[in-house]
N, C-alpha and C positions, 0 to 999 in steps of 0.2 A: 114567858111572854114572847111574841112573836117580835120580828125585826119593824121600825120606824120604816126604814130603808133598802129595795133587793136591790142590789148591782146587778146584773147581768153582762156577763163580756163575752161576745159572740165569737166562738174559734180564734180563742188565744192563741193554741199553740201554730196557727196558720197568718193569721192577721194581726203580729206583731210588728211594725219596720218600725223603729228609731223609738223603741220601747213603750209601747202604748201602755202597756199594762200600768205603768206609772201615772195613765190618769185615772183608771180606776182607784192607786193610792191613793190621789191626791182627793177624788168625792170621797172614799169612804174616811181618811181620815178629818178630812174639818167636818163631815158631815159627826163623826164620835169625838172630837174634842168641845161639839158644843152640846154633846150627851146625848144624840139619836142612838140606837141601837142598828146596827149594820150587817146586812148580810149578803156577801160576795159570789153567787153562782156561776161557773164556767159553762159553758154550752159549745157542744162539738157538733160534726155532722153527724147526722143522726139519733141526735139526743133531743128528747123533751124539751120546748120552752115552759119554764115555771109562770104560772099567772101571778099578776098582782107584784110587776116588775116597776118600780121610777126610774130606771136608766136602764137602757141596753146601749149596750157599746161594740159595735165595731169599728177595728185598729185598721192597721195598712199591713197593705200587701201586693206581689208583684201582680202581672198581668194573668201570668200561667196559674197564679194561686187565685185570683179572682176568677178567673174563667172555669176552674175546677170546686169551688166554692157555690158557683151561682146556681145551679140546679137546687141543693139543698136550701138556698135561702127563698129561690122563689118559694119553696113551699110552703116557709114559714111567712110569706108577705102577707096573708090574709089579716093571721092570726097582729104581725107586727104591726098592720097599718088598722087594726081595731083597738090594740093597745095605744098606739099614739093616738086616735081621737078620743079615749079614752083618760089621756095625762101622760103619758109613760113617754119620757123624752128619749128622743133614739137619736143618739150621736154618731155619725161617723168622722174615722179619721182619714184622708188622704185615699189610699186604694176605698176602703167602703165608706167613704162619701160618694165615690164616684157607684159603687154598686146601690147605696140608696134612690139615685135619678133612676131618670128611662130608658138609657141606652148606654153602651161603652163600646170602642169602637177601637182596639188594639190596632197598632202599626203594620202587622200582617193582616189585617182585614177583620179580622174576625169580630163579630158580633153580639157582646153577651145584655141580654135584656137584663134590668135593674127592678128594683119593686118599686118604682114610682112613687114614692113614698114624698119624694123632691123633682118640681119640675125643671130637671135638667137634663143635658147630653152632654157625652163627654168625646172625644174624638184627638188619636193620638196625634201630635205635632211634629214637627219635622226635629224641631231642639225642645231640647227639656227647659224645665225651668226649676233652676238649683238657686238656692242664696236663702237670707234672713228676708224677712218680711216685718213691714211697720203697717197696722191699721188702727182704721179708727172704727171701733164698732158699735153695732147697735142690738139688743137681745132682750127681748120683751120688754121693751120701757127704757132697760138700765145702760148705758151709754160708758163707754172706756178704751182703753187703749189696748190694743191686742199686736203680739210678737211671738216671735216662731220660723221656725225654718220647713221650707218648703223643698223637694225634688220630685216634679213629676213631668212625666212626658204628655197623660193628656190633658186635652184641653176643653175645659167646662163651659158649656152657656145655658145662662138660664133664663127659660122660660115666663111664660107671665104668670105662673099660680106662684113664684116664690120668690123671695126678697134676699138682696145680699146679707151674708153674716160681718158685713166689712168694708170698708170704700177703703185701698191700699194708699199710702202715703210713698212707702218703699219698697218695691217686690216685684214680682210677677202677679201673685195671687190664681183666681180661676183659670185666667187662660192670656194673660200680658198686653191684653190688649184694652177693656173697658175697665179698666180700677176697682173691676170688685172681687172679693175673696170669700171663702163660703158660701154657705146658703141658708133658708129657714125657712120652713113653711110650720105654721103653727109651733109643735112641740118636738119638731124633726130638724136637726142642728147638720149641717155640713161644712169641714172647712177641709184643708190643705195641710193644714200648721203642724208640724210634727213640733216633739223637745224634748219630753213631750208637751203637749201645749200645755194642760191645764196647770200644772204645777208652778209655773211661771208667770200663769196671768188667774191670781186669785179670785178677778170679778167676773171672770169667764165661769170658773169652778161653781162659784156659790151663786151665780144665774140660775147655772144647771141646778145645782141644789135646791135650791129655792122653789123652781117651778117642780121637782120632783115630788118635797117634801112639805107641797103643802097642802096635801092632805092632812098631814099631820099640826103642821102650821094653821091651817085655817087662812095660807096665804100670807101671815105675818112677817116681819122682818128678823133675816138671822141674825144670832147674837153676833157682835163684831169678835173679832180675833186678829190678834198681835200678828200681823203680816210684814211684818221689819223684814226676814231673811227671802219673802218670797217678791217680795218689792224689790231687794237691791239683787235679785237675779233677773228681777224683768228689764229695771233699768241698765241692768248691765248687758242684756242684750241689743236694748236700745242702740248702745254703743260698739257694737261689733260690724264690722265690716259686713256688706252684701259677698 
């Protein structure tokens, strides 16, 4: 029998920073402790995208890796931005959230077009923005608290096709200026938050989940699961210094 669930993680071995691949652990494993069947594909440049994906994940990565990257991904924007109206939630983290918007604007000038996928722009700053991050989110319907750690040098605004993933409490967030963090249009998820994030904020994870696998749901609600040890790491980030 075929997979409940495809992961996809778009150029792991490039758009890793502060270990993304640990939120692909973190979907596939609650999505198999409440019995989906799961299937993990890596995709590189130049490799096939598998149809009939509920997550594509891209991680972080520097400027010189985003700009060597983006040829390859516009090609695949058609294909990604028919699977996400589609259902297939496309998550980026940090560097490819910022390749998900319309534009990216490196410190040296340089200009790498995004798949529009999220209407934003990002344009490097003069200071980075390093430290913990507190928000309060909102993500189709379900409402919570979101924590993470944040370094980046550009800076995000967005647009009117897309809504914050986050009003900041404690942070910098998109760009330290209007108190919002990430983004979201439709089934297309952007934030900042490295940890990595998901593994840390459960109802981040099974948001994602949820909207992924409900085809197979029928949109139903996931079984709950004993989140004791993933709660007293969120809260214990709560409490750590910016």
């Amino acid at each position: 029998m075929g997979a409940d669930l495809l992961i996809v993680h778009l150029y792991p071995a490039l758009l890793r920073t502060y270990g993304d691949r640990g939120n692909v652990l973190a979907l596939q494993r609650r999505a198999e402790w409440r019995g989906f069947r799961v299937e993990v594909e890596a995709v590189s440049r130049g490799e096939r995208l598998p149809q009939g994906a509920g997550v594509v994940l891209l991680g972080g990565g520097t400027d010189r890796v985003q700009e060597a990257l983006a040829p390859d991904l516009r090609r695949r924007g058609p294909q990604l931005a028919e699977a996400a109206e589609a259902g297939t939630v496309v998550l980026g983290i940090c560097g490819g959230y910022q390749l998900l918007g319309n534009l990216y604007v490196s410190a040296e000038g340089t200009a790498t077009e995004g798949l529009g996928l999220i209407d934003a722009e990002t344009r490097a700053g003069d200071e980075r923005l390093v430290g913990r991050v507190q928000a309060a989110a909102v993500l189709w319907g379900a409402r919570f608290d979101l924590v993470g750690f944040e370094n980046h040098g550009g800076l995000t605004t967005l647009g009117s096709g897309a809504e914050p993933l986050a009003e900041v409490t404690s942070g910098g967030g998109n760009n330290g200026h209007d108190g919002t963090e990430g983004a979201v249009r439709e089934t297309v998820v952007g934030t900042y938050l490295h940890g990595p994030v998901l593994p840390c904020n459960p109802q981040l994870a099974d948001a994602i989940l949820g909207r992924a696998l409900s085809p197979v749901t029928g949109g139903g609600s996931l079984e709950h699961l004993d989140d004791d040890l993933e709660l007293r790491v969120h809260e214990h980030a709560r409490t750590l210094p910016r």
